[in-house]
C-alpha positions in Angstrom: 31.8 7.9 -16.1 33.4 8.8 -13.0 33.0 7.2 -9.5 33.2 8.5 -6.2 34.5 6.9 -2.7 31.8 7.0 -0.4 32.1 7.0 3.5 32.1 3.3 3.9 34.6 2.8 1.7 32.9 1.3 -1.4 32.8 3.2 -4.6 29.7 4.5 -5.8 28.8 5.2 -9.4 27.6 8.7 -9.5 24.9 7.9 -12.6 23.3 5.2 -11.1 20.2 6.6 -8.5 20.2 2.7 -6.8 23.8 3.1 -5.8 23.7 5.4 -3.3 21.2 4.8 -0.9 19.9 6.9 1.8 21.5 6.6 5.1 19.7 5.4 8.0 21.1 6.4 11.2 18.5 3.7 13.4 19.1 0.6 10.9 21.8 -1.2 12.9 19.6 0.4 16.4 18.2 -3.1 18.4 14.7 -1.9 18.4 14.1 -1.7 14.7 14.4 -5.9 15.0 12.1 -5.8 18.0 9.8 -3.7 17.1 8.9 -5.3 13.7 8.6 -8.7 15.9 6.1 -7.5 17.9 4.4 -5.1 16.0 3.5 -6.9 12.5 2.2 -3.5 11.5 5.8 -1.7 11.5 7.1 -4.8 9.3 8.5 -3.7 5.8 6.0 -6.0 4.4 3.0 -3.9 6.2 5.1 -0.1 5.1 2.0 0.3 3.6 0.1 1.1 6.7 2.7 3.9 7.4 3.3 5.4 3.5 -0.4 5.8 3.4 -0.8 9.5 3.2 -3.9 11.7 4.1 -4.6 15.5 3.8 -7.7 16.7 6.1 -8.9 20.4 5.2 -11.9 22.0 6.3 -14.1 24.1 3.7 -17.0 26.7 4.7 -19.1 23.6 3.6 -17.4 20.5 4.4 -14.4 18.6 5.6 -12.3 17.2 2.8 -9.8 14.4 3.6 -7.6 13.4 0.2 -5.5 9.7 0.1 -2.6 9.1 -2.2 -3.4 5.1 -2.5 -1.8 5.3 -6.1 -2.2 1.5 -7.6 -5.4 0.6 -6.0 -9.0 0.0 -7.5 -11.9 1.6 -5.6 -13.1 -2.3 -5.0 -9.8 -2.6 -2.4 -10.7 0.6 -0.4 -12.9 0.5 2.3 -14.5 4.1 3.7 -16.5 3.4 7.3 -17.7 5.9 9.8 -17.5 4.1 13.4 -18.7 5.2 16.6 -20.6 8.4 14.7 -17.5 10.3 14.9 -14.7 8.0 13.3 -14.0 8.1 9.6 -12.2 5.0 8.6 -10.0 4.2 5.5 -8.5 1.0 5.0 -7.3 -1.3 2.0 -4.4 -3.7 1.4 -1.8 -3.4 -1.4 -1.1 -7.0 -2.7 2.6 -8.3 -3.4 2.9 -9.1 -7.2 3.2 -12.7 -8.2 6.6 -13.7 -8.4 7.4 -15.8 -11.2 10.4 -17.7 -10.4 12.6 -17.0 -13.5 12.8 -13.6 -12.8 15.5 -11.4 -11.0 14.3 -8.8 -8.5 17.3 -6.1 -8.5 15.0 -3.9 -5.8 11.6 -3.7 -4.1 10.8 -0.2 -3.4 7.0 -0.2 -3.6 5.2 -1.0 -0.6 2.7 -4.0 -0.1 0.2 -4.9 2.7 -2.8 -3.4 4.5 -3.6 0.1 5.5 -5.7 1.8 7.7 -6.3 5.4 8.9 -8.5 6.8 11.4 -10.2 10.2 12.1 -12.4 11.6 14.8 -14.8 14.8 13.2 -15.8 17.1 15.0 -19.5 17.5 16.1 -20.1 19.2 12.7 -20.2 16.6 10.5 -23.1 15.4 9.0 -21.8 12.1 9.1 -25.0 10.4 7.2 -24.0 12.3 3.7 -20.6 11.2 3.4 -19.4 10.9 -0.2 -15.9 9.2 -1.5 -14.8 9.1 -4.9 -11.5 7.9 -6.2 -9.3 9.5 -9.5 -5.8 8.7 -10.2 -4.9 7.2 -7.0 -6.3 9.9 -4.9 -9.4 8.8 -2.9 -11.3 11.9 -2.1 -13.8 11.8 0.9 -16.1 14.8 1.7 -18.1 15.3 5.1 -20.6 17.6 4.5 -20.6 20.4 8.1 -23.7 21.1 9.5 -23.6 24.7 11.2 -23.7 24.7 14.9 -26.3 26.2 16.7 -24.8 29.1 18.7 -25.6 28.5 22.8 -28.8 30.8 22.8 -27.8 33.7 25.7 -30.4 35.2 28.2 -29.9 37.7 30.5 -31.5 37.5 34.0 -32.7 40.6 36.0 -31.0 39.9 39.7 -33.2 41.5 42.1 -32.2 43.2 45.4 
């Protein structure tokens, strides 16, 4: 097993993933402290917000948005259109219980709410929205209407 001087000085051990962690060029930056004071949402307890991925593509029928929420059940999601046009997911991971004889070594995963938003376009047929969820991906479809083309009519100019 071989180790390898790192930058900072300390050895790291070249087999274990934990011991060399990704450097973070903002981390000692005074805004990181600020902004997680006064914007809860930014907090590492609310990275969930932030993780929360979402792929939009639009189809010759529909607009298809997919959500990696890996861990959640469909009972913890929330799908919403607001304002007609908005499409809304939201949901909260919860921390797990700690019990107090164990040892936490790391915390990677990411707890707290979440919530994305998305204006359609006038296309939508925002009444026949479907979501379904499989394997941590939430899958919502917007069925498109099509859009009547502006009807054109010539006019004679007299003279």
């Amino acid at each position: 097993m071989s180790l390898i001087p790192s930058i900072t000085g300390r050895r790291s051990n070249v087999f274990d993933p934990f011991s060399m962690d990704v450097w973070d060029p903002f981390k000692d930056f005074p805004f990181n402290n600020s902004l997680s004071a006064s914007f809860p949402e930014f907090s590492r307890q609310n990275s969930a917000f932030v993780s929360t991925r979402v792929d939009w593509k639009e189809t010759p029928e529909a607009h298809v948005f997919k959500a990696e929420i890996p861990g959640l059940k469909k009972e913890e999601v929330k799908v919403e259109i607001e304002d007609d046009r908005v499409l809304q997911i939201s949901g909260e991971r919860n921390v797990e219980k700690e019990d107090k004889n164990d040892t936490w070594h790391r915390v990677e995963r990411s707890s707290g709410k979440f919530l994305r938003r998305f204006r359609l376009p006038e296309n939508a047929k925002v009444d026949q929205v479907k979501a379904s969820m499989e394997d941590g991906v939430l899958t919502v479809t917007v069925p498109k209407e099509e859009v009547k083309k502006a009807e054109v009519k010539s006019i004679e100019i007299s003279g």
